[in-house]
Each structure stands twice: as structure tokens, then as C-alpha cells.
N, C-alpha and C positions, 0 to 999 in steps of 0.2 A: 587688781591682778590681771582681769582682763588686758588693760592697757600694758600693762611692762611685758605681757607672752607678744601683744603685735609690736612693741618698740623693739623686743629681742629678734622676731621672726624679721622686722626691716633690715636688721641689722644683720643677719642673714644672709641675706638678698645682696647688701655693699659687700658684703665680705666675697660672696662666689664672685661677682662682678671683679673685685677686686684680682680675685685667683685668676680667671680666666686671661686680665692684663699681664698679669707676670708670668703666665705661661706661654701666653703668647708671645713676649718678649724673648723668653728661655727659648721656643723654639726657633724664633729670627734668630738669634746669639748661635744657634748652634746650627743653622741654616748655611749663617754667612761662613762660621768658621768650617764646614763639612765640602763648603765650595771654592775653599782655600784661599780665602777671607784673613788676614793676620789683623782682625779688627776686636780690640780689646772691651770687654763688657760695659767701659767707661765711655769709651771714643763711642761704641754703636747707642748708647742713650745721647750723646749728645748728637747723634747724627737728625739732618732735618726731612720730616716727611710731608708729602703732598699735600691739598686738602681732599684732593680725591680720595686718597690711599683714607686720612682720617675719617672722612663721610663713610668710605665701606666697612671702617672700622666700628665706628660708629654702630651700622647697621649689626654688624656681627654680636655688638655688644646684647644689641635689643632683641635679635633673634636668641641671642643664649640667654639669656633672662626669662622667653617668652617660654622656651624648650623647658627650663627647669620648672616653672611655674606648671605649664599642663602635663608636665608627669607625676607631680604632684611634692614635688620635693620642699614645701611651705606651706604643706599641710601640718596637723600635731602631728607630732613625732615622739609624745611620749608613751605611748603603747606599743610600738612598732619595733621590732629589734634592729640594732645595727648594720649586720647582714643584709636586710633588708632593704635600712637607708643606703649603705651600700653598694646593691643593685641597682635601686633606680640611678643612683649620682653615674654609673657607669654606664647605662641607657643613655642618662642627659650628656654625657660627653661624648658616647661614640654619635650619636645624633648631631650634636652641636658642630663636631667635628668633621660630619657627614656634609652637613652645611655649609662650613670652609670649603672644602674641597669641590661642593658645587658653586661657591661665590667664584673659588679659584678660576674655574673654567668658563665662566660666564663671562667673568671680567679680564680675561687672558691677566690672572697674577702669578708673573714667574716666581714670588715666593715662597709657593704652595707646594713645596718638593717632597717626595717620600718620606723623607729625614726631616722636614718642616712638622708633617702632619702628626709622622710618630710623635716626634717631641713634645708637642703641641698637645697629644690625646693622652701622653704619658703624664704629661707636670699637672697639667688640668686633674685627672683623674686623683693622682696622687695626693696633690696640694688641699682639693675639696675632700677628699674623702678624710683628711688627717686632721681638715680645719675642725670639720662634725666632730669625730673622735674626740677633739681635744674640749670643742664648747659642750658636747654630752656627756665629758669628765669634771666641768665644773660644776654644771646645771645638778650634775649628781652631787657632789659635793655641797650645794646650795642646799640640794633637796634633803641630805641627812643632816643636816642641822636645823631642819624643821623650818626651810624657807621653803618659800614658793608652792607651798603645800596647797590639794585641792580636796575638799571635802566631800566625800561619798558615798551617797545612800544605796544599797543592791534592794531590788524588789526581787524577791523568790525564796525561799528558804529548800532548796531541791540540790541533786547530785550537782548541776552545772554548775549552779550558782554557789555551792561550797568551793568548788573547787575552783571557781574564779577567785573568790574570797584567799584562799589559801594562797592562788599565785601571787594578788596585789600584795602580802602580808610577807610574802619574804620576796617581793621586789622594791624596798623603803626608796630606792634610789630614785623609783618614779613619780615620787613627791606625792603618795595619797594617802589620804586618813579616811579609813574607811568607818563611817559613823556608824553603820549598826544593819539590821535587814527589815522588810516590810512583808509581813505577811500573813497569816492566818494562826491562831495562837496554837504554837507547838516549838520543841526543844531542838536545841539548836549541838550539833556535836558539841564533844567536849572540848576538841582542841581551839572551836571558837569561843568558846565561853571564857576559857583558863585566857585566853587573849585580851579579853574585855568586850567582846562581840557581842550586841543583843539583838533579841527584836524589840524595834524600839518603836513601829506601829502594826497594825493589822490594814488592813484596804481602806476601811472605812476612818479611820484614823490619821491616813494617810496625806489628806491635804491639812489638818490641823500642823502636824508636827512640820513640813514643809515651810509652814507660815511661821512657825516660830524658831528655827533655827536655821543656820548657817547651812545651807545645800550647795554645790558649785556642779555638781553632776549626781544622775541619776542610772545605775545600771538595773537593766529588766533582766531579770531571765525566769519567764513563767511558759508553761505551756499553752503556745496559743488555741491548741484545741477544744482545749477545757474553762482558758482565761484571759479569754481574747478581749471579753469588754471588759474585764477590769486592768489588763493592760493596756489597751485604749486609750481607756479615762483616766490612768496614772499618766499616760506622754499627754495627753489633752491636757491635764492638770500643769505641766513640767512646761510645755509649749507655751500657756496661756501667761504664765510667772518667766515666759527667759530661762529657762533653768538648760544646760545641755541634757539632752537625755540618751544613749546610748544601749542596743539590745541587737541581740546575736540574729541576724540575716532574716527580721520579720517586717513586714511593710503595713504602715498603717496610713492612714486620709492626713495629711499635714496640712495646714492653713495657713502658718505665717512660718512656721520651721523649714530650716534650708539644711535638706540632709547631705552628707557626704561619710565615704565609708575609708575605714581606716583596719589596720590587722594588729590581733596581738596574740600575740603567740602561735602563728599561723591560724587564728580565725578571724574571720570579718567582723567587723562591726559600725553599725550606723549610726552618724551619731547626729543629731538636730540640734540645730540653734537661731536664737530669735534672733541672739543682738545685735545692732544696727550697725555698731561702729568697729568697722571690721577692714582690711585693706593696708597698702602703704600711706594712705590718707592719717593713720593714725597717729603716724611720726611724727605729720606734720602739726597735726593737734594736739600733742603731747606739747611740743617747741613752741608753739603758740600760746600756752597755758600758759607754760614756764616763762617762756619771754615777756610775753605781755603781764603777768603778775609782777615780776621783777621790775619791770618799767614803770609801772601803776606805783610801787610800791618806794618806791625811790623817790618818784617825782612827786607823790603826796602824803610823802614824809611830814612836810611841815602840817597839811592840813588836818593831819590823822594825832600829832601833837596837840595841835588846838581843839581837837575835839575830845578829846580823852580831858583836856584840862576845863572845857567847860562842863560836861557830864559828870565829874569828880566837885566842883566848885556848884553844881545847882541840884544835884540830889546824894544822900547816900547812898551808899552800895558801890560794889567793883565797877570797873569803868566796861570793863567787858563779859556779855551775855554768852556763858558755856550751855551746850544743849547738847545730849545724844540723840541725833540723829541714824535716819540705814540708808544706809551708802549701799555700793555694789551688791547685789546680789544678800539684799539684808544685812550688810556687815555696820553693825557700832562706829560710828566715830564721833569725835566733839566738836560741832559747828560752832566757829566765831563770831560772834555780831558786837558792835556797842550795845551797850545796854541802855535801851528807851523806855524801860518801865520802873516803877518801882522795884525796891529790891524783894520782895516776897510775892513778884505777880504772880508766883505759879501756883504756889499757894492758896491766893485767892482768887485762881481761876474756876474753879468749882461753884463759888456763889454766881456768876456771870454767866455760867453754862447756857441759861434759858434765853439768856440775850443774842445768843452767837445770830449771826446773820446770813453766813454763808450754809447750802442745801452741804452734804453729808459729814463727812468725819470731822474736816477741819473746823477750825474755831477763828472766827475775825468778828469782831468789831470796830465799824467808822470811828466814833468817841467812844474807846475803850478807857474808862476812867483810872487804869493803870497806867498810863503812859506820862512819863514828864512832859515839862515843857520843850525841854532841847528833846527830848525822843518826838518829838511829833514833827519838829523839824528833820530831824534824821529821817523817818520814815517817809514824812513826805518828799524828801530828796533822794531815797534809798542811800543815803550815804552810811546807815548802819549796816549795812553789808560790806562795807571794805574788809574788814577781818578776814573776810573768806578767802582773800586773794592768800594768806596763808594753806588754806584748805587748800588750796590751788595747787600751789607750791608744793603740799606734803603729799598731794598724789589721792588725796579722800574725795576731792571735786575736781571740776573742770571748770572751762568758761561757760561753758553754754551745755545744755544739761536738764533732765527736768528737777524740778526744787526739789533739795531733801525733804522729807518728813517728821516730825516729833515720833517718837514710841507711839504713842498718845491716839494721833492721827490716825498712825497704821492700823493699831488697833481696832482701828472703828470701820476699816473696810470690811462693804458687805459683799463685791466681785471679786473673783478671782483675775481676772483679766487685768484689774488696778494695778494688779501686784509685778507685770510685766516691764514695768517703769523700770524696777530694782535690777533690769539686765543690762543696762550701760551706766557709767558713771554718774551722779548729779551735781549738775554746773549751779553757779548762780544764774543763770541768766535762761531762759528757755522758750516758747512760745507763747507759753502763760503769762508771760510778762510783759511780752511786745501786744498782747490780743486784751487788756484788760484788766489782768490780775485781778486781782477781788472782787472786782465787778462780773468777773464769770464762772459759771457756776461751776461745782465739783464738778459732775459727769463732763461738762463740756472741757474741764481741767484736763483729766484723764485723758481725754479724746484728742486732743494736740498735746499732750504727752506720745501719747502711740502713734501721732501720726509722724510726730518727729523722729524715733525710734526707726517705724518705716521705711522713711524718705530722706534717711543723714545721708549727709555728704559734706564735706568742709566747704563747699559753696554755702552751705544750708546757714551753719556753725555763724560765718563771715554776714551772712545777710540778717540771722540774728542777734551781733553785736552792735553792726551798722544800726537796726532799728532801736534797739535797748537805750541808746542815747537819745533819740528824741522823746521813747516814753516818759523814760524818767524826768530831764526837762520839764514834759506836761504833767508829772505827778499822775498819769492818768490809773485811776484804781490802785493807786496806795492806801494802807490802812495799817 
């Protein structure tokens, strides 16, 4: 979910870019024809322009991009009313505009005429402000039909936080499910109840239920006079897991949380977030996923035949291993792999428990007496992970990513802080792979898990695929 809000929000970004071309266009068009110019909308696109003229063009492009960015207009925008967005698109143009008008006079560009700039600040304003309208008509549209939805826990059970309650609950258009309140055991109005409203923890409660359900946001409203450290230790809690957490104009000690404040319903609010893969970099990593699975997946076509047909010809059972896995943000999905074990390994994973090798939750064994003959070749060539490049494909994984985990696994954390992993996507491929794998230990897993999270960057992505080929190769710490 994460990833489709930053490929919409890029898309965003080409779309103004795009307006700001055609307005500017519109205003030359009505430049030349206002200086009695008989030059037809046709003739003036095919006319030819400088590379000077294009360089400052150029430049113009980068400054209105830079302008819309630091007023904040690629921020969330699902809290915020229109009006709003609105205002700031009209700060960004008459600024942007401002800009022209200083290039104009810099670069002596005749132009940059009265009637250029009106035009210019008119189509711009116009065009951006109807584009928003129209993709915040569909986005709503998406949203009552129960897409794009964000799931939301309110810590308070008090006047504010009811009546935040009450706003989210007849605004459905802003895609939230509000899951329930967290707070000290007492009754909750009637009209949230007749809703399906509960409390569905108390404080002490509260990092259990976290850990086993679907959270995407967490809203505070307690008083900090009275409930300051246990509101704290809830954003401590929500910081340590990725979780976004959001609360009306109070400031707490952050560690790894990157705050920024956004308005709803003319009040402020701050919202924190850990996860790493954030920027126009995520386009490109989305397309990279997608590309590169598609290519993987074509070109080893033939080899993915041949192994489905000797895995089917030297053991019983299906050719391919389904698993529930937690993807994003603890969400369910069904990881692909061939299958290298007998068919009832899981089964008989319980008798083997005592042998496991690796220090906390996870379970490996070197000679797992479960695994075929062709599974130990797969294994040791990681080639029963091709399946995943579908994972890829359907948007559950990435390329590069920390490993999903079994139910199983997760279950068996005893840090909260493990749990921070679940804030970005999980790839096949990640640090734990190219440093070791099996050979290294849970904590030290975790710990180049977060530092990936940290330190993404599609340089990062690119230099973890590059090495993931030679690992493999050396089989180094397969199991």
C-alpha cells in the first residue's frame, strides 16, 4: 500500500510538470497572437526553439518542481481539505510565476509580457488545481468501494478523540477503517458502539493487539498532563514496529521517526514515520521490480519447466511450496517457492524443533532430514525462490527487501524493535543474503535488516542485487 500512495504521489509530480508545459505553451499562444502574431496553435508547436531558450526552460521546469515540493504540495493529502490544497497550489504558482518573471528580467526574455505572465499564472493555476479535483474524485471513488483503505487504531476514549472518531466515520471518502479505541476499561457512547466501535485494548494491552493485527496508523489523543508516559511509550511502541503515528500538536523524544505536520479539519497534526523507502526513487523501484521479474521470468521459462518436471518425477507432493507469510505492515500473503521438502514437512517440524541450529525464533537446519534430493540442489542454488518473482509481480514483495517470515517465526519474537522490519515491503534478496545467511545469527539478521531500512536508497537496492549473484554462485550459508 505503501508503494502504490509513492507511485501515485510520482505521478503527481509528472502530471503538474506536465500542466505547467501546457501553460506555458497557452501563454506563448496567446503572447504571440495579443502582439498580433496571425500564428495558428499548429504553426507556433512546430515552430523551432533555441537551446538557450530550452536550458532556461529547462531550469524553469526544476525550479517549479522544487517550489511545489517545499510548500508541501506532496505531502499526504488525505486529511487536508481541498480548499486547502487549493491554497497552497496558488502560493505555488503565483511563486513559480514570480520566478518567471525574475528569469525574464535576468535573461532580458522579451517573452515575458503582462499578457504572457497573466496567461501563464491563469492556465497553470487552473489546469493544477482541476487536475487535484479530478484525481481526488477518483481516489474517493477508489476509496468507497473499500480500496485503498488504511487501518486505524485512536488511543483516548475522551471528548476529542470521540469526536475525531465521529469525523473519520462520516468522511468514508478518506479511505479509513477505523479499528476500534485503546484505553482504560470504560463505555464508549452509544453512537459508537451501534457503529461497531470498541475498545479493543487498555495500555497495558496495547502492544499485544498491535502485534497481532493489521495497524497502518495510530491516532493519540490523551492528555498529556495526566498521560504523558503512557503516551510516550504507545509512539515508542508505534516508532520501534514502522507503524505511522499521528497526535494533535504534542512533541515527544523521536529516534528513528521523521515527523512532519499535516491539517485536518483546520487542526494540526504530527504524524511520524520510520519507513525507509520513501521519495521519487520509489517509481523507480516499483519498475525495476516489475521489469526485471518480467525478464527473469520469460527468459527462464524453460528452466522453471525443467524443474517443476523433475520435482514432480522424484518426490510426491505439489510442485510448489504455498506459505502465509507478513508482508507490509503484518499483512497475510502466500509466498511461492518450489518445494524441497517432503510433502508433510510442516508437520513434522515439531519432532525436529530441538535440532534447529540457528539462535531465536527461526528454525534451519544444514541436513534437515526433510528435504529431497532435487530440494537440496534447489536450495543450495537458491533457485527454489524463483516463484517469488511472481510475489514481485503481484506487488506482496519486492527485489530486494528483508526476508518475509512464517506466522511461526514472528510469533517467536521476543523485541519489539524486530518488528520494524514489517515497515517496508519484503524482497527476496536483502543484506542477510549477500552477509551469510544462515550462518548468521538471528540478532545480527535483524540488525542489517534495520540498517537497510536506515540507509535505503536505489543505489543501496542495485548494490544488493549486484552481490546476491555472486552469493549464490558460492552457495555461501544456504540451508
Amino acid at each position: 500500500m505503501l508503494l502504490r500512495r509513492k507511485i501515485l504521489l510520482n505521478a503527481f509530480k509528472f502530471l503538474d510538470l506536465g500542466v505547467m508545459v501546457v501553460a506555458f505553451s497557452v501563454a506563448t499562444w496567446v503572447s504571440f497572437n495579443q502582439n498580433g502574431y496571425t500564428t495558428s496553435f499548429a504553426e507556433f508547436i512546430d515552430m523551432r526553439v533555441k537551446v538557450q531558450n530550452f536550458a532556461l526552460f529547462l531550469g524553469l521546469m526544476a525550479a517549479w518542481h522544487l517550489t511545489f515540493v517545499l510548500l508541501g504540495l506532496y505531502s499526504s493529502r488525505r486529511l487536508s481539505s481541498r480548499w486547502a490544497e487549493a491554497a497552497d497550489i496558488v502560493k505555488a504558482t503565483c511563486f513559480g510565476t514570480v520566478l518567471l518573471l525574475m528569469d525574464s528580467a535576468l535573461f532580458q526574455i522579451s517573452l515575458a509580457t503582462p499578457a504572457f505572465l497573466a496567461a501563464f499564472w491563469l492556465a497553470s493555476t487552473g489546469l493544477t488545481i482541476a487536475s487535484r479535483v479530478m484525481l481526488r474524485g477518483l481516489l474517493n471513488t477508489v476509496r468507497l468501494r473499500g480500496r485503498n483503505l488504511r487501518h486505524m487504531l485512536i488511543v483516548g476514549v475522551n471528548p476529542r478523540a470521540i469526536a475525531f472518531a465521529r469525523k473519520i466515520d462520516t468522511r468514508p471518502e478518506l479511505g479509513y477503517c477505523l479499528i476500534g479505541f485503546v484505553d482504560t476499561p470504560r463505555e464508549l457512547p452509544d453512537d459508537m458502539t451501534r457503529k461497531g466501535h470498541a475498545l479493543v485494548a487498555d495500555f497495558d494491552g496495547f502492544p499485544a493487539f498491535l502485534r497481532g493485527h493489521v495497524v497502518d496508523e495510530v491516532v493519540i489523543s490523551l492528555p498529556m498532563k495526566s498521560l504523558y508516559d503512557q503516551a510516550a511509550r504507545i509512539v515508542s511502541i508505534c516508532e520501534e514496529q514502522g507503524i505511522i503515528v499521528r497526535w494533535y500538536s504534542y512533541l515527544f523524544p523521536l529516534k528513528l521517526g521523521r515527523p512532519h505536520i499535516e491539517q485536518f479539519d483546520g487542526e494540526p497534526l504530527i504524524t511520524v514515520s520510520t519507513g525507509a523507502v520513501r521519495g521519487a526513487a520509489t517509481l523507480v523501484k516499483r519498475v525495476l521490480d516489475v521489469g526485471v521479474s518480467l525478464v527473469l521470468l520469460v527468459a527462464l521459462a524453460p528452466l522453471l519447466a525443467i524443474l517443476m518436471l523433475a520435482i514432480k518425477a522424484t518426490s510426491l507432493g505439489p510442485v510448489h511450496f504455498v506459505q502465509k507469510r507478513l508482508g507490509l505492515n503484518k499483512r497475510l500473503f502466500n509466498l511461492y517457492k518450489f518445494r524441497t521438502m517432503v510433502a508433510d514437512a510442516e508437520e513434522k517440524q515439531a519432532e525436529l524443533e530441538e535440532l534447529n541450529e540457528v539462535s531465536g525464533p527461526v528454525f534451519k537446519i544444514k541436513n534437515d532430514p526433510r528435504i529431497t534430493l532435487v530440494g537440496r540442489f534447489l536450495r543450495k542454488t537458491s533457485l527454489d525462490e524463483l516463484p517469488q518473482l511472481f510475489n514481485v509481480l503481484k506487488g506482496d514483495m519486492s527485489l530486494v527487501g528483508p526476508r518475509p517470515l512464517p506466522v511461526r517465526d514472528y510469533e517467536g519474537f521476543g523485541e519489539d524493535w524486530h518488528r520494524r522490519r514489517f515497515s517496508v515491503r519484503p524482497g527476496i534478496t536483502c543484506l542477510w543474503q549477500v552477509n551469510g545467511r544462515s550462518d548468521t545469527s538471528f540478532d545480527k539478521w535483524m540488525e542489517l535488516d534495520m540498517e537497510y531500512i536506515d540507509t535505503w536508497s536505489l543505489g543501496l537496492d542495485l548494490t544488493i542485487l549486484a552481490r546476491t549473484i555472486p552469493a549464490v554462485i558460492r552457495g555461501s550459508g544456504a540451508a
